[in-house]
C-alpha positions as CSV (number, residue, x, y, z in Angstrom):
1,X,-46.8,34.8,8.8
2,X,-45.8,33.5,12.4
3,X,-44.1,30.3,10.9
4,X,-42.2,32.4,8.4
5,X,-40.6,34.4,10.8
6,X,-39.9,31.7,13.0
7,X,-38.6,29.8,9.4
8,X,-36.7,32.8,8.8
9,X,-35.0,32.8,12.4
10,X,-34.1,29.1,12.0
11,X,-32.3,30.2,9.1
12,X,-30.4,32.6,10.6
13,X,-29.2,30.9,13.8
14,X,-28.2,28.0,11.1
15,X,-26.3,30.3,9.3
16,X,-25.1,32.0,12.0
17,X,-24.1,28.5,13.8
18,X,-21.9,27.9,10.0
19,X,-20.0,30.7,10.6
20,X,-19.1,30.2,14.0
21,X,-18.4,26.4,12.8
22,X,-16.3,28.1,10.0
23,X,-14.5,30.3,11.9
24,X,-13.5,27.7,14.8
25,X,-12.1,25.6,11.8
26,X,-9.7,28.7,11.2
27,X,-8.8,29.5,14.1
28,X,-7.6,25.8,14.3
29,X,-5.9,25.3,11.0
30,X,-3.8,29.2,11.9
31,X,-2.6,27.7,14.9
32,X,-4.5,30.1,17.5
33,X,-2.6,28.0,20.5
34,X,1.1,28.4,21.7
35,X,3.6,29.9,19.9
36,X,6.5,27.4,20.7
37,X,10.3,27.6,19.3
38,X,12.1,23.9,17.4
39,X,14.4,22.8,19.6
40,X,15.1,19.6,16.5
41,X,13.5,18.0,13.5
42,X,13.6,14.1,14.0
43,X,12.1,13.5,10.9
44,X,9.5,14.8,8.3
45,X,6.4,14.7,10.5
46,X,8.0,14.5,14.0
47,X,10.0,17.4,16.2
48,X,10.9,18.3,19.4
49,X,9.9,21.7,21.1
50,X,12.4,23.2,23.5
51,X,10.0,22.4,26.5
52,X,11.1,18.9,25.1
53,X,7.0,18.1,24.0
54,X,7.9,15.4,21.0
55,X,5.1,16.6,18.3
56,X,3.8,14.0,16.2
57,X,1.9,16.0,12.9
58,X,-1.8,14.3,12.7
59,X,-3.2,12.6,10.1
60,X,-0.4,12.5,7.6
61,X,2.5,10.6,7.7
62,X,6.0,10.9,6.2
63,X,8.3,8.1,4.6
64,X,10.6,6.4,7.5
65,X,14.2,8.0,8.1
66,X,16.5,5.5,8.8
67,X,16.3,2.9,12.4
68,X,18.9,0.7,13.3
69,X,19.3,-2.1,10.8
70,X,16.3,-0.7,8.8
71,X,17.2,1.6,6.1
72,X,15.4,5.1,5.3
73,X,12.2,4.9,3.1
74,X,12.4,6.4,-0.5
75,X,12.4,10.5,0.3
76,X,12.1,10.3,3.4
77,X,15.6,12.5,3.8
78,X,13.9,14.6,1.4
79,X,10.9,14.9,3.7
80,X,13.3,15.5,6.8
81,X,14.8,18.4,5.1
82,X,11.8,20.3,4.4
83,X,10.7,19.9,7.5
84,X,13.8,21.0,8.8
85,X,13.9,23.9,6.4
86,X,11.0,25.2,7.8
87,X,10.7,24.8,11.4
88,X,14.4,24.1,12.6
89,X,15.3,26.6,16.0
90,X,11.9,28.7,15.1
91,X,9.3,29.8,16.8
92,X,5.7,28.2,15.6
93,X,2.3,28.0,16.0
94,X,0.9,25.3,17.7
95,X,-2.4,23.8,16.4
96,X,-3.2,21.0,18.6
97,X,-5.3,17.8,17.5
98,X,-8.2,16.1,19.3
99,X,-7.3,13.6,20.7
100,X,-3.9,15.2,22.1
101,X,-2.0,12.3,22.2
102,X,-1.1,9.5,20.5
103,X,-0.8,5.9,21.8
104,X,3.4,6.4,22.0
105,X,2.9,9.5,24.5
106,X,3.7,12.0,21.2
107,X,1.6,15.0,21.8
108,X,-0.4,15.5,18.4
109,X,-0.7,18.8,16.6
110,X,0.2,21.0,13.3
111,X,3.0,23.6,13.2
112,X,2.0,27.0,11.8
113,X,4.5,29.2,10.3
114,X,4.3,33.2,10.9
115,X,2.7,33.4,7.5
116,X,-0.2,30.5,8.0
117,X,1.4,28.4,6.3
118,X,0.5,24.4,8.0
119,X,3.7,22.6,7.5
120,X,1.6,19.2,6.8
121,X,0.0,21.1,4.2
122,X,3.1,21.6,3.1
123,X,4.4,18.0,3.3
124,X,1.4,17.0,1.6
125,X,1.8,19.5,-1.5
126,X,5.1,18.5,-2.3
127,X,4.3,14.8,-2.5
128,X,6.9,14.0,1.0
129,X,3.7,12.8,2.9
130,X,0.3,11.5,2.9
131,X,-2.7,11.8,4.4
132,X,-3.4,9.2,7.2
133,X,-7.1,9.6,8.1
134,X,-9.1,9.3,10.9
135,X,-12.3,7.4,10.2
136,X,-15.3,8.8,10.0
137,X,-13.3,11.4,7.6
138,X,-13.9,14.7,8.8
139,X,-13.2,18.7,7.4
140,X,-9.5,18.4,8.5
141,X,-9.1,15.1,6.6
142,X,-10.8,16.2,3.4
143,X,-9.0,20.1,3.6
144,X,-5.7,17.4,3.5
145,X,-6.8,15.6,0.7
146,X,-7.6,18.6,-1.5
147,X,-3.7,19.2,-0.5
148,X,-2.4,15.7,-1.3
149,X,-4.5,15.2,-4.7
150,X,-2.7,17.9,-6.8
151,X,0.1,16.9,-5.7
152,X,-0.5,13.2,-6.9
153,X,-1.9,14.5,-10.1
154,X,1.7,16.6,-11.0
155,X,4.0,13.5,-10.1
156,X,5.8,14.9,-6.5
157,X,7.7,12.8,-4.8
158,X,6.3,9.6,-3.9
159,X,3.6,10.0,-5.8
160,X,6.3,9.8,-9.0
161,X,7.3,6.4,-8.4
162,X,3.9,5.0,-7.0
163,X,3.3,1.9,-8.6
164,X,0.5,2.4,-11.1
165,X,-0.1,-1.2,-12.3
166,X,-3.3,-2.9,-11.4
167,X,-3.4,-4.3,-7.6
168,X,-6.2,-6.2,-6.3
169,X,-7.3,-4.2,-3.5
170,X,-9.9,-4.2,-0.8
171,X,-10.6,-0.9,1.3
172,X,-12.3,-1.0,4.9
173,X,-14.7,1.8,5.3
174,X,-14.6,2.0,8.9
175,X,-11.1,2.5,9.3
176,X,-10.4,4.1,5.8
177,X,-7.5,1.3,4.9
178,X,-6.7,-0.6,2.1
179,X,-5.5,-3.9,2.1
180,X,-3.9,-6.7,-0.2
181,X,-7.2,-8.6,-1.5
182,X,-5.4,-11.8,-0.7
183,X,-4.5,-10.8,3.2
184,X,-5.7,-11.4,6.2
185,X,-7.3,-8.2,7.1
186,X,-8.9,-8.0,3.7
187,X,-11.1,-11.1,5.0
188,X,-12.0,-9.9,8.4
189,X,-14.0,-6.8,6.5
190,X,-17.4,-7.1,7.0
191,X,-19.4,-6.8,3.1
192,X,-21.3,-3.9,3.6
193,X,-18.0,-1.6,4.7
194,X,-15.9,-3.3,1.8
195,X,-14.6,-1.2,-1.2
196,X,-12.9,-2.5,-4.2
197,X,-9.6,-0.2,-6.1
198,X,-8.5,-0.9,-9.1
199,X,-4.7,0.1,-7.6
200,X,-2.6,2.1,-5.1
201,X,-4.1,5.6,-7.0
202,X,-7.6,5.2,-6.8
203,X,-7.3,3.6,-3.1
204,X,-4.8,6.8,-1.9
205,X,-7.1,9.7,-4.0
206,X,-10.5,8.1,-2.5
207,X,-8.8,9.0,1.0
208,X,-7.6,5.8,2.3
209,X,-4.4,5.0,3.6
210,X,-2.0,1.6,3.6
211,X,-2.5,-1.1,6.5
212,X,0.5,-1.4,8.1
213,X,0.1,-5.4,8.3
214,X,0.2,-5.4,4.4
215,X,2.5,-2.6,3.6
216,X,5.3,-2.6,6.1
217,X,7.2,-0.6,4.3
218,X,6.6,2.3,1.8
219,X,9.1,1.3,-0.6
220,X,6.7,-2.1,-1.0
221,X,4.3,0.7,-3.3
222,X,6.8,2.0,-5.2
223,X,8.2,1.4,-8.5
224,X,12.0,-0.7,-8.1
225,X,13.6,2.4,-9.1
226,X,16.9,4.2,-8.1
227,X,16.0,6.7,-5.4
């Protein structure tokens, strides 16, 4: 009887331990932190607050606008705009990320609209971003990819011209990239954290994003089509 009831408490402070775990989660994702005002969008995960805080979004990351002599990445004018659209000269939620910063000094966190909506959430859903995880993949990186995965399976924006033919492609489990088969980087990953894909698809749904080294560029994942 004794260990029942002590079973039976166990239970409870699990379950009451979930919800506090569930709730924290929440309060994160609604942007329980500062309500700060847009002072300008630089692009379509970056803005400046009017303290002048430069807020980089976490884990996702939005096609390149244009940088000297480099020109602007496939939608990423289009990812800009939306950005724009919905934070420009507002005031916002802040939902800040862990760690804070970033190695550039950007100060890492979600905007939150007055009506919950997370504006990465929304760069994610209409296929002007993707997800950029954080290995060991946690509940913010998976609540992203449930985002991002419809939004591959409909065709939205990059996800429309993503090349779909057959790559050879070796993911890292540690880091959760994907590389070229033939690089470098793919031969510095140790066997037991080595995944193969098939193509760019399978390697972005399974929640892995492109090595820099490999893919400098979005556009080298796309289809050569007009834009």
């Amino acid at each position: 009887m004794m260990a029942r009831r002590r079973q039976g408490r166990f239970m409870q402070g699990l379950a009451v331990c979930g919800l506090l775990a569930a709730v924290l989660a929440w309060t994160a994702i609604c942007g329980a932190g500062d309500r700060v005002r847009v002072r300008w969008v630089a692009d379509g995960d970056t803005v400046v607050l009017a303290d002048g805080r430069h807020i980089r979004y976490p884990r996702i990351n939005c096609p390149e606008t244009a940088h000297a002599d480099r020109p602007a990445e496939p939608f990423a004018d289009a990812a800009r705009d939306l950005n724009r659209r919905m934070v420009a000269g507002r005031t916002v939620r802040l939902a800040p990320a862990d760690p804070p910063k970033d190695r550039y000094g950007r100060y890492l966190a979600d905007l939150v609209l007055e009506d919950g909506t997370s504006v990465s959430h929304a760069l994610l859903a209409a296929g002007l971003a993707h997800v950029l995880p954080v290995a060991p993949l946690g509940s913010k990186d998976t609540a992203l990819l449930e985002v991002q995965r419809p939004a591959m399976d409909q065709g939205k924006g990059i996800w429309a011209r993503l090349d779909r033919r057959p790559r050879s492609l070796l993911g890292n489990r540690r880091s959760k990239r994907f590389h070229r088969a033939d690089s470098i980087c793919a031969k510095k990953i140790g066997k037991r954290h080595r995944v193969a894909f098939p193509d760019y698809k399978e390697a972005f749904y399974a929640g892995y994003a492109p090595c820099r080294r490999c893919f400098q560029r979005l556009e080298t994942l796309l289809t050569p089509a007009a834009f």
